[in-house]
C-alpha positions as CSV (number, residue, x, y, z in Angstrom):
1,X,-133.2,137.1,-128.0
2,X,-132.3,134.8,-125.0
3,X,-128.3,134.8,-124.2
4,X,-126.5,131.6,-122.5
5,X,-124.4,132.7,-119.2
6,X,-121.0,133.3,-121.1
7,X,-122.4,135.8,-123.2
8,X,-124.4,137.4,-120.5
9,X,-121.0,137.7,-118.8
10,X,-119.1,138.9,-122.2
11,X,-121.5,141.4,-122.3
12,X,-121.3,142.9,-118.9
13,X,-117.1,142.8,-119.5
14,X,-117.6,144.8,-122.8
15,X,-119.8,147.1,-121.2
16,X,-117.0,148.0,-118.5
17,X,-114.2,148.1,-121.3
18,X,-116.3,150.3,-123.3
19,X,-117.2,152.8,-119.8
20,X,-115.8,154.5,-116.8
21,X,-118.6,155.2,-114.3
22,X,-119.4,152.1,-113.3
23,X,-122.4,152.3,-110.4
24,X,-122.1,148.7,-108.4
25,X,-125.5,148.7,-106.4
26,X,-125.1,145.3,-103.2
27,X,-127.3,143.5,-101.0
28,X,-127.8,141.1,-99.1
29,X,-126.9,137.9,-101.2
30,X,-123.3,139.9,-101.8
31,X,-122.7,139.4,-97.8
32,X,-124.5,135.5,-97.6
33,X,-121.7,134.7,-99.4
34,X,-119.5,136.0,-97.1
35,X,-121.4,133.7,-93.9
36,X,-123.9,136.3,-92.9
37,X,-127.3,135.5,-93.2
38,X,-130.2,137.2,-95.0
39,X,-132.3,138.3,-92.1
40,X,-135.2,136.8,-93.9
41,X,-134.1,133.8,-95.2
42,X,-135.4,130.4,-93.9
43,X,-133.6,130.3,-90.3
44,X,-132.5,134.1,-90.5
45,X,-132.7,136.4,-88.0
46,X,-136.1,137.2,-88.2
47,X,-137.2,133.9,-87.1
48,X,-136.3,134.4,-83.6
49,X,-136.5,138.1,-83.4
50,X,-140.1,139.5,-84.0
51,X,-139.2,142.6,-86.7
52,X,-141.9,144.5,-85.2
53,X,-140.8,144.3,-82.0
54,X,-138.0,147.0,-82.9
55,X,-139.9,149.8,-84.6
56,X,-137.7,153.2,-84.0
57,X,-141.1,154.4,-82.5
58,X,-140.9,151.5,-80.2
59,X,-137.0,151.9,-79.5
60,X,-137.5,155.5,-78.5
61,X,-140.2,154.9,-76.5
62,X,-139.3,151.5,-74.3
63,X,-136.0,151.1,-72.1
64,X,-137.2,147.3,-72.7
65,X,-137.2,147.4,-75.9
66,X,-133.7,148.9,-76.1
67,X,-132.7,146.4,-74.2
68,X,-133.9,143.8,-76.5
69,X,-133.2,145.6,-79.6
70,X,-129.0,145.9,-78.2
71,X,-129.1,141.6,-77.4
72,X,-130.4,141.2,-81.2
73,X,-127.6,143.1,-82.5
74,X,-125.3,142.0,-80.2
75,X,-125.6,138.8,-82.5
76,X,-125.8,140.3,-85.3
77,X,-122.4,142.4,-84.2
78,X,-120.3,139.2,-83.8
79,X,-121.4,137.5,-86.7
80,X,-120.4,140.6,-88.8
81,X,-117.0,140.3,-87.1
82,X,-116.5,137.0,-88.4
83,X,-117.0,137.5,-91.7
84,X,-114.5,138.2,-94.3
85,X,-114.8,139.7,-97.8
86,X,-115.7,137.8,-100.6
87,X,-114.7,137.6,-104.6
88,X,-117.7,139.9,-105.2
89,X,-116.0,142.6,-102.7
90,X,-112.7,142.0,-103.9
91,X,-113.9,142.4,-107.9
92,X,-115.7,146.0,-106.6
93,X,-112.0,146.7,-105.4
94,X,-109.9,145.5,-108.5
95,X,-113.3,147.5,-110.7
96,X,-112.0,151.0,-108.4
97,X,-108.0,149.8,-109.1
98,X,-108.7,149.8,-113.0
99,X,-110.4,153.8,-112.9
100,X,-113.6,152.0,-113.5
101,X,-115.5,152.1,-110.4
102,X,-117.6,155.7,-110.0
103,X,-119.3,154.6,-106.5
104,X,-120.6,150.9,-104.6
105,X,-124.1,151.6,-103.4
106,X,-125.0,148.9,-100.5
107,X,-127.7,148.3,-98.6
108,X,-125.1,146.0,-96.4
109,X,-124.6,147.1,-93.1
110,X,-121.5,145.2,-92.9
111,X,-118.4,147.0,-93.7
112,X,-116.9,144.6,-95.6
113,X,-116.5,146.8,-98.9
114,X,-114.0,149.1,-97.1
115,X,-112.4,145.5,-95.4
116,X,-111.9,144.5,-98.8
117,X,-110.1,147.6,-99.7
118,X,-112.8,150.0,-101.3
119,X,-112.1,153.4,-99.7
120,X,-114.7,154.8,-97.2
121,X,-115.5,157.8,-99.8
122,X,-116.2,155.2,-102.6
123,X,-119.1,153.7,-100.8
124,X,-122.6,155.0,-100.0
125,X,-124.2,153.3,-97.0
126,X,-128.1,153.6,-97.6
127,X,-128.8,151.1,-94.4
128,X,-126.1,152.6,-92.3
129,X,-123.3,150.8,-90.4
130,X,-123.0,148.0,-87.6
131,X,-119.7,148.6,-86.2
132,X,-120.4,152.8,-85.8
133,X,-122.9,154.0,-83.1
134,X,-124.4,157.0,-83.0
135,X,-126.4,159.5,-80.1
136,X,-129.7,159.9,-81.3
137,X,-129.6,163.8,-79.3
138,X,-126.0,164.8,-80.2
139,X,-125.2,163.0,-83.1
140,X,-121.9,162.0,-81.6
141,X,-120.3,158.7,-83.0
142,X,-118.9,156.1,-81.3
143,X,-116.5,153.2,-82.1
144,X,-118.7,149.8,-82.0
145,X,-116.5,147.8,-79.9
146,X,-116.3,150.6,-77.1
147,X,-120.2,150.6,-77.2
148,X,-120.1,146.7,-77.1
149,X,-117.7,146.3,-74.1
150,X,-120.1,148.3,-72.1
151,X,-123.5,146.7,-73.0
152,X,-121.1,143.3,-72.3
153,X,-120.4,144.5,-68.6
154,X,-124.1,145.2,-68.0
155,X,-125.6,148.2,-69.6
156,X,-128.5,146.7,-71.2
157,X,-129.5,150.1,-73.3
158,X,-125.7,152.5,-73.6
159,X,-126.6,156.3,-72.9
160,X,-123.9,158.8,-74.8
161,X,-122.4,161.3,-72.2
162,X,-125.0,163.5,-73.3
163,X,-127.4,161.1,-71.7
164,X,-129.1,160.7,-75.4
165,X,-129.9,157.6,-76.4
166,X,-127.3,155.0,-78.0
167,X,-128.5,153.0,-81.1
168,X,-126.1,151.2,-83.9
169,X,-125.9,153.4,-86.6
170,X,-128.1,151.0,-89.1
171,X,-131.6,152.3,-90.1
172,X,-134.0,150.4,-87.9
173,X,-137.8,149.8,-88.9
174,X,-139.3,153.0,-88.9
175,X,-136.5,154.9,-88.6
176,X,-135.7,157.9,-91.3
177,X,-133.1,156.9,-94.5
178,X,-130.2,158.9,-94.1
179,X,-131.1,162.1,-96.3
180,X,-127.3,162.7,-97.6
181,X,-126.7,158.9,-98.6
182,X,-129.8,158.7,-100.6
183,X,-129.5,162.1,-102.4
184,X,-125.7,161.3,-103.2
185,X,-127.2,157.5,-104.1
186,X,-129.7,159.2,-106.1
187,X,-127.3,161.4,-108.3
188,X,-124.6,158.7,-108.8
189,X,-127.0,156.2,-109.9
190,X,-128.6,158.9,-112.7
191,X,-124.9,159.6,-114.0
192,X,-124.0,156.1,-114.3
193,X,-123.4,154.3,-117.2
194,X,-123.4,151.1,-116.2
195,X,-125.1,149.9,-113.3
196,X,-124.7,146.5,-111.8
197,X,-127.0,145.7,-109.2
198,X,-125.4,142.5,-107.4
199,X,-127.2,140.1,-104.6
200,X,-130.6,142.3,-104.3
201,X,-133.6,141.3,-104.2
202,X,-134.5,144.7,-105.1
203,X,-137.8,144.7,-102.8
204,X,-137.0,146.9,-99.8
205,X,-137.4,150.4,-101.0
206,X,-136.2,153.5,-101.3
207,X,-133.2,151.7,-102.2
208,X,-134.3,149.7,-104.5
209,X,-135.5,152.7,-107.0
210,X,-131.7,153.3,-108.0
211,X,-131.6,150.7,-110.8
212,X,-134.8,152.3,-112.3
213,X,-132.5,155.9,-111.4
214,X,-129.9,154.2,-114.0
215,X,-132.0,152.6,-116.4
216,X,-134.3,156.1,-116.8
217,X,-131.1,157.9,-117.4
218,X,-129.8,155.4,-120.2
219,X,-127.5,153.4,-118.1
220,X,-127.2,149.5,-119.3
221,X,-128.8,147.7,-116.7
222,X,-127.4,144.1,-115.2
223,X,-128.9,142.1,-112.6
224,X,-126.9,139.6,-110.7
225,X,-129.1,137.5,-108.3
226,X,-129.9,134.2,-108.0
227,X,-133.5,134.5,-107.5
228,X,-135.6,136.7,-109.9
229,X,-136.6,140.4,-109.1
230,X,-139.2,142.6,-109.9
231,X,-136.7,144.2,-112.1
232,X,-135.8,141.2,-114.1
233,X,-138.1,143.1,-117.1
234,X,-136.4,146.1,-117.5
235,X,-132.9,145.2,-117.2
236,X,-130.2,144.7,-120.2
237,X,-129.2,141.2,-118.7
238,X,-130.4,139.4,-115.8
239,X,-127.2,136.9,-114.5
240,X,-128.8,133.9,-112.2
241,X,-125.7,132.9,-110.3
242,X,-124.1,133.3,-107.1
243,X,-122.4,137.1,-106.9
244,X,-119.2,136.2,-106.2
245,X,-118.9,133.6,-108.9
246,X,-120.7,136.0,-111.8
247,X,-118.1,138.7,-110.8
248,X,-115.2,136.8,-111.0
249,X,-116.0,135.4,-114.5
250,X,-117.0,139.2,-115.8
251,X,-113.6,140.3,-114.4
252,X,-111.8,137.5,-115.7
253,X,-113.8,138.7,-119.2
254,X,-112.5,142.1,-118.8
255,X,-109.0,141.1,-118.2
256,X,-109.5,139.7,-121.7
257,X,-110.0,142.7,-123.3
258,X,-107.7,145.0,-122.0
């Protein structure tokens, strides 16, 4: 049975009505719509930074290559400081405001869940975060813009006062997932009971297991994206639209039936 887009979107508001642990699971089309680029979109990132230029291996290894690897982000830094939340983060918040909202999943690296409003403890960075930075020896974390300020005055690779190494505190190529996100990602995503995964491709793994997590566990399934995934099959509904424009309509449906 094929459904038009207004009862895709009914749906997906009964579904929250009916349930209170809500898993949203974001990537990357969530934050286009917010005026930063997917990295591997025609004229991303990646077209005028080689990807394999910054494997972690490579980072640890080369002072060069640190240098490099702090100039790409340095862009990618000030185009997150730009940007400003969206209706997709803004429904995420008003989904939390109504008791609904059990966790937001990202693979954003962007911050713009908590700038919308989502508390820090309500979201689960599986990519990590561009505006921390952390010593790769001491663990010790660092404010972004400090960090920033100094590359800016002419240290082309930041050491922490440790002398470890400096890196933004986003998983790089290479580089191991962050063990306590993906466990915690893991377990939220197998007790949710519905699981919206919004603006994913859901191609760049491990994250993109945690709508199979749901889906094995009996959540209902939706995928909002507005190119097909490899997913498509086993959700409950698959939404083709923009993120911000499908949210807005389901919580416009919701309103509806409270």
């Amino acid at each position: 049975m094929s459904f038009d887009i207004e009862e895709k979107i009914n749906l997906i508001a009964q579904w929250i009505k009916d349930h209170d642990r809500i898993v949203v699971f974001t990537g990357a089309g969530v934050s286009t719509e917010s005026g930063i680029p997917d990295f591997r979109s025609p004229g991303g990132i990646w077209e005028r930074f080689d990807p394999n230029e910054f494997l972690f291996d490579k980072f640890l290894a080369s002072e060069k290559v640190r240098e490099k690897y702090w100039q790409f982000h340095t862009e990618v830094y000030y185009t997150i400081l730009k940007a400003k939340p969206n209706p997709a983060h803004l429904a995420c918040v008003r989904l939390d405001q109504m008791g609904k909202l059990d966790c937001v999943i990202t693979q954003n690296i962007d911050n713009l869940h908590q700038n919308a409003g989502l508390p820090q403890e309500k979201v689960i960075e599986l990519h990590g975060n561009a505006l921390r930075v952390t010593c790769l020896t001491c663990k010790k974390e660092y404010d972004r813009k400090e960090i920033q300020q100094r590359v800016e005055a002419g240290e082309g690779a930041p050491q922490c006062d440790c002398k470890g190494l400096l890196k933004p505190a986003t998983i790089a190529f290479g580089q191991p997932m962050p063990f306590k996100e993906m466990k915690e990602a893991e377990t939220r995503s197998a007790g949710a009971e519905v699981f919206l995964a919004i603006g994913s491709s859901l191609v760049v793994y491990p994250a993109a297991y945690m709508p199979l997590y749901a889906k094995q566990a009996g959540a209902k399934l939706a995928i909002i994206n507005l190119a097909p995934t490899p997913y498509d099959h086993q959700a409950d509904v698959v939404v083709q639209e923009k993120a911000g424009v499908a949210m807005e309509m389901i919580l416009e449906g919701v309103k509806k039936r409270v």
